[in-house]
Phi, psi and omega in degrees: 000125161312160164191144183282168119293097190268005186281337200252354195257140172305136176292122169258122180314181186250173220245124149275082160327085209225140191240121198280334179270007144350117170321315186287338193277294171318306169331312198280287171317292180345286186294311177312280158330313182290323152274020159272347185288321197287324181302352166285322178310160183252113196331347166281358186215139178247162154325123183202128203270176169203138204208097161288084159213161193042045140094344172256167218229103150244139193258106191220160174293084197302098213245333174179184197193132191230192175199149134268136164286143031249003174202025158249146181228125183261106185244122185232163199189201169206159195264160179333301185302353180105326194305113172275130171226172209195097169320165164188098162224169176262150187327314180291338189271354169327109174196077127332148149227148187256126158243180181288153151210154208271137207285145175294319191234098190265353141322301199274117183314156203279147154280109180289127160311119173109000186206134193296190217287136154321157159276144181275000000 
């Protein structure tokens, strides 16, 4: 009869499942790029998506970006007129294009998206 030695076998960490197409996971690649995008900017320019569909075209200020898991993603702001608006797509229809756009109030210290103003 065989028999294990369970005293001699190495202790293994334990095996994490993790699902990469996770809404929170895009969410995560997202802010990122986006804040390399903003870090390119000049304090005169903000972050600003443009969204092409069905043949019309919008441009809003981008201010945060959320997720439900396990595959929606939000992105919300407001467009040149003040007007707010708020994205809601799933992780596959994702297709941004991210631009400069000129910040409305250059009073107000610039914000990373997606998070409040720093402390001063």
């Amino acid at each position: 009869m065989f028999q294990i030695d369970l005293n001699r076998q190495p202790l293994l960490p334990p095996l994490i499942q993790f699902d990469h197409n996770l809404a929170s996971e895009f969410y995560k690649r997202l802010t990122k790029w986006i804040s390399d995008f903003d870090q390119a900017l000049d304090q005169e320019h903000e972050v600003g998506l443009r969204l092409v569909n069905f043949g019309q075209t919008v441009t809003f200020h981008l201010e945060s970006i959320g997720y439900w898991n396990p595959s929606l993603i939000s992105f919300s702001g407001f467009t040149d007129n003040g007007d707010p608006v708020e994205l809601i797509q799933h992780v596959t229809q994702i297709s941004v294009l991210l631009t400069k756009l000129k910040r409305k109030d250059l009073t107000k210290p610039k914000r990373p998206i997606g998070f409040a103003a720093p402390a001063e």
